[in-house]
C-alpha positions in Angstrom: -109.4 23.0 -39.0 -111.7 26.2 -40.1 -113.3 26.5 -37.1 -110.5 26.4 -34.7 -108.3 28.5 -36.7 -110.9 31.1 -37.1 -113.6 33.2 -36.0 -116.7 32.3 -36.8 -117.9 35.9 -37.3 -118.5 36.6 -33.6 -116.0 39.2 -33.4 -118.6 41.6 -32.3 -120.8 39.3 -30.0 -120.6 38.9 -26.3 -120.9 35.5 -26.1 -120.5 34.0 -22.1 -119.8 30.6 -23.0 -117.4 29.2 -26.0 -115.9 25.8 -27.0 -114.2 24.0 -29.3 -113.2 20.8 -30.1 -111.4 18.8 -32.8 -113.6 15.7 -32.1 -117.2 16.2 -31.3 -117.3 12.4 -30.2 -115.5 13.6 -27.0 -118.4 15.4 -25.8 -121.4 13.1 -27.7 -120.3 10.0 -26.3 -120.6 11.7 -23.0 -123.6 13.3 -23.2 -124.9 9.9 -24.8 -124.2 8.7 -21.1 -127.1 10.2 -19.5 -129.3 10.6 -22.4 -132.3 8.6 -20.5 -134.7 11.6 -20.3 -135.4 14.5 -23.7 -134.1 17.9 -21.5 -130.9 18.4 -19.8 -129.8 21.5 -17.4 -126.2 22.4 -18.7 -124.1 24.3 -16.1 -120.6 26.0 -17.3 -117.7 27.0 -15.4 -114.2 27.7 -16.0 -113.7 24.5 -14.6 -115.7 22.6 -17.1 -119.5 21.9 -18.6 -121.9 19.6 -16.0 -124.8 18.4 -17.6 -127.7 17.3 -15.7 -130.8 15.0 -16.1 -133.0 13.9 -14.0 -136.0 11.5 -13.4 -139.0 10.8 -10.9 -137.0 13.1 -8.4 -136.0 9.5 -7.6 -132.5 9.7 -9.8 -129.8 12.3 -11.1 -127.2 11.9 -13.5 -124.1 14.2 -14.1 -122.0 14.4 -17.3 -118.8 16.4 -16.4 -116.6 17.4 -19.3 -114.0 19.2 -18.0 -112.3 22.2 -19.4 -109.2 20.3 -20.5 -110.8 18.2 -22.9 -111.5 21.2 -25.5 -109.3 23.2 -27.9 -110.6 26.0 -26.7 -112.8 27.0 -23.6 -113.7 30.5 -22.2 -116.7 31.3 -20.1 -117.0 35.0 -19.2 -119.4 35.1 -16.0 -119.0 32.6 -13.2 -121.5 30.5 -14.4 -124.3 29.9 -17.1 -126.6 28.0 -16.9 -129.3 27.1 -19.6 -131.4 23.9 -19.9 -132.0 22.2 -23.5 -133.6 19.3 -25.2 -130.8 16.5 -25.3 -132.3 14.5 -27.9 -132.0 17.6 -30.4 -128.8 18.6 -29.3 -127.3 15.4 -29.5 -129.0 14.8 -33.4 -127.2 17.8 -34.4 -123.6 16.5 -32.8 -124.2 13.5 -35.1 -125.0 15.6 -38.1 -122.2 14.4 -40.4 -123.2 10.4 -38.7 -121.9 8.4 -35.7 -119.5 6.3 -37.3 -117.3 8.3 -39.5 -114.8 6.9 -42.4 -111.5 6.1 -39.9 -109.1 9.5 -39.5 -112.1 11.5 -40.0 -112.9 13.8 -37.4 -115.8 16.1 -36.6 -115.0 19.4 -35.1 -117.3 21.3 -32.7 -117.5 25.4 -31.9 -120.0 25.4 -29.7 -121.4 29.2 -28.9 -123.7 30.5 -26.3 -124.7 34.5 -26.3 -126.4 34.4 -22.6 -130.2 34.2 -21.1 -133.1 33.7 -23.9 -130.8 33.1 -26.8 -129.8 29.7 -28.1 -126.9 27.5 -28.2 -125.2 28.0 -31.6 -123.3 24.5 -32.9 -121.0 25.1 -35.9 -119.8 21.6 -36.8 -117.1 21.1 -39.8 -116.3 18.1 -41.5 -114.1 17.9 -44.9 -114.5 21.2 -45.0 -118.0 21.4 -44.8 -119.5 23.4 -42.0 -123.0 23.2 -40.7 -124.7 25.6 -38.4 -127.4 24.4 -35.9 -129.3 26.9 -33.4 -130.9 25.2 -30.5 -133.5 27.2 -28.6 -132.6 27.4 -24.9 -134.9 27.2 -21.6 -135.6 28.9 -18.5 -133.1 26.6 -15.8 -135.4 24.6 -13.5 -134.0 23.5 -9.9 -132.5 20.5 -10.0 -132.6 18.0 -6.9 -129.4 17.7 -4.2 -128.5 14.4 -3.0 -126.7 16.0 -0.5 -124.0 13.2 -0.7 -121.6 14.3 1.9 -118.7 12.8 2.2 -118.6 12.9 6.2 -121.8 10.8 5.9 -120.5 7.8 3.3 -120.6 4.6 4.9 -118.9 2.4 2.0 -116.8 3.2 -0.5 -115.7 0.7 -3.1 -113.8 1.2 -6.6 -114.4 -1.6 -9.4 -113.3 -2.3 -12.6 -116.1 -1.8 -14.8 -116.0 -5.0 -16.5 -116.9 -6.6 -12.9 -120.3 -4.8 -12.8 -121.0 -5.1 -16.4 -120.8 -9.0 -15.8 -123.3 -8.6 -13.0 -125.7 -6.8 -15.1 -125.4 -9.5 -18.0 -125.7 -12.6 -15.1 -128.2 -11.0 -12.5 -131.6 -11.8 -13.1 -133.7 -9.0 -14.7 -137.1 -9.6 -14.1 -136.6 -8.1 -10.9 -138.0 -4.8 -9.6 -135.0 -3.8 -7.1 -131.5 -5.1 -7.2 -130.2 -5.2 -3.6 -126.8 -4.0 -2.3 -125.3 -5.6 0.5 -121.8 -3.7 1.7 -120.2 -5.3 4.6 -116.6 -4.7 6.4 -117.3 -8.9 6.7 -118.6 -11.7 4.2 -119.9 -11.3 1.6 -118.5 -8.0 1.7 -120.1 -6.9 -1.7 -123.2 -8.2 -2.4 -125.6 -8.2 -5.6 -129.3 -9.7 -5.3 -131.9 -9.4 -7.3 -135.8 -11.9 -6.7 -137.1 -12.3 -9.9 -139.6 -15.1 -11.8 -136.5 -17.6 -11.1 -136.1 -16.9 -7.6 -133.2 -15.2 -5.8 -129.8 -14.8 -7.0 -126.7 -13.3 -5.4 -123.3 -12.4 -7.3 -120.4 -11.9 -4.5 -117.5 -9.9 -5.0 -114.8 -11.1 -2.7 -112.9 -7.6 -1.4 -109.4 -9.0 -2.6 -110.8 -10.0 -5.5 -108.6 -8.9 -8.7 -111.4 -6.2 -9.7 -111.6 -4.7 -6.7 -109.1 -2.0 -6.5 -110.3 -0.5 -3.4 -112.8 -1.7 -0.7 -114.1 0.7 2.5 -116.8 -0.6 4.9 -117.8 1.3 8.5 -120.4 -1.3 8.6 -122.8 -3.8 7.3 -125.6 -2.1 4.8 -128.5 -3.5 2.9 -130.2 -1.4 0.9 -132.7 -1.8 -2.1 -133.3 0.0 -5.5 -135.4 0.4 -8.1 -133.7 -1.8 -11.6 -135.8 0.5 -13.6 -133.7 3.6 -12.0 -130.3 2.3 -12.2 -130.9 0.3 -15.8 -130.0 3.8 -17.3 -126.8 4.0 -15.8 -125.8 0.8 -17.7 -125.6 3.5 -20.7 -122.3 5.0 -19.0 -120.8 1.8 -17.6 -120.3 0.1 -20.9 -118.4 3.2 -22.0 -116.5 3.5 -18.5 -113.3 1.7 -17.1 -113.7 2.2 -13.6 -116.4 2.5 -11.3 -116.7 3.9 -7.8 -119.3 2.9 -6.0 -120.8 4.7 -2.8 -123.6 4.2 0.0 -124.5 7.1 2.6 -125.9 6.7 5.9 -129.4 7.5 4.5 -128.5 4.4 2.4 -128.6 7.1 -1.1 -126.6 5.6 -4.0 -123.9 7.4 -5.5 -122.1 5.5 -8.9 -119.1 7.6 -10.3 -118.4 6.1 -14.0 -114.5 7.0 -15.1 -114.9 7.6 -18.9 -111.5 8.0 -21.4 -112.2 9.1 -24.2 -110.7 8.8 -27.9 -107.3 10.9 -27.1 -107.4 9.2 -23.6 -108.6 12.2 -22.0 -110.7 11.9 -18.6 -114.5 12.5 -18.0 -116.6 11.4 -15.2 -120.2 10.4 -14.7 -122.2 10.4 -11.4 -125.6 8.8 -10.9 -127.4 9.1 -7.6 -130.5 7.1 -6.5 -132.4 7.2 -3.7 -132.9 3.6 -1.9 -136.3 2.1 -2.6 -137.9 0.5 0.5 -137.2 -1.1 3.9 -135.7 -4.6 3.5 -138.0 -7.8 4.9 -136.1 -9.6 7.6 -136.5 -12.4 5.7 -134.3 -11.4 2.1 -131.8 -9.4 4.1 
């Protein structure tokens, strides 16, 4: 393709961040992932692009797209970091349309020239290219979860399809969804106490979509639906799901994401618990 067999006139540019790809979809669907809130903090490495949103200091969610995954990827410092309106930048990834005639690919050079400047997207299709500039922001701090891995209590990996049939059977008038993680029965618990009452969905630990299952010790924790409804976004597109409590009872949800040429990208969410449990519900 054009853009990946040629310079795109930046012979003579210094730009600190550059990548390509034959299919833009690779990256979109990603990014489409955690697309819950308008800006995003993108930071790049050699190792790959992480891309950030946040909400109500209450949640995070990271898009990692690793270097792999792209034709081409150079970044010249050791890291840049820019934050940018998601909802604009993933309009112009979908610039030629989301669902493209089958065998038709979108390819991405995606250029960045350094502080102040904005993110250049040249995106060909058929041999048409367009050229979108997205103006770039001053990097706010984002929050850390500090989500140790000395400090995890329970660790559990699920096919996705187990927690997308929660989601579809749990009751959703709830405000929190409770997590109950024991070494013992019920072992992995879902609860939710909406209009209809309570209602529980038990995952057995040898269940067939468990595929791993770690407990130190019994923990009931509660979070907001409203928080974690987002992440819902990323499990429909993910296949497996790991699922992690701390000992300050913080949520951590890692969604494994392949894309089109079965390539690997990951997804975190983190949520802080909501509230003490009643002796009652626990």
């Amino acid at each position: 393709m054009p853009l990946l067999t040629q310079h795109v006139r930046d012979e003579n540019r210094q730009y600190c961040l550059v990548a390509s790809l034959d299919n833009v979809r690779n990256f979109s669907t990603v990014l489409k992932a955690i697309h819950f809130q308008e800006h995003a903090t993108c930071f790049a490495t050699k190792n790959g692009i992480k891309v950030t949103v946040e909400n109500a200091k209450c949640v995070q969610a990271n898009a990692f797209i690793q270097a792999e995954v792209f034709q081409e990827f150079r970044v010249e410092e050791e890291s840049v970091i820019f934050r940018i309106n998601l909802t604009i930048l993933l309009d112009c990834l979908s610039i030629f349309g989301s669902n493209p005639m089958p065998g038709t690919f979108t390819a991405l050079r995606m250029c960045y020239q350094g502080h102040g400047q904005p993110l250049m997207l040249f995106l060909e299709e058929g041999g048409v290219v367009t050229v979108c500039k997205i103006n770039t922001q001053e990097p706010v701090g984002t929050l850390d979860f500090d989500f140790c891995s000395t400090n995890v209590i329970s660790k559990i990996i699920l096919q996705s399809e187990g927690l997308r049939e929660a989601f579809s059977e749990l009751d959703m008038t709830s405000e929190i969804l409770q997590m109950t993680i024991s070494p013992d029965r019920p072992y992995f618990r879902l609860s939710t106490f909406g209009n209809a009452g309570s209602s529980h969905l038990d995952y057995p630990k040898d269940c067939d979509l468990m595929e791993s299952f770690h407990c130190n010790h019994t923990q009931v924790n509660r979070y907001k639906l409203s928080l974690l409804k987002p992440s819902t976004k990323a499990l429909v597109l993910s296949c497996k799901v790991s699922i992690r409590t701390d000992n300050r009872g913080f949520l951590s949800l890692q969604y494994m994401i392949k894309n089109e040429d079965g390539q690997i990208s990951f997804v975190d969410y983190y949520c802080c618990p909501d509230e003490d449990i009643p002796e009652s519900e626990s």
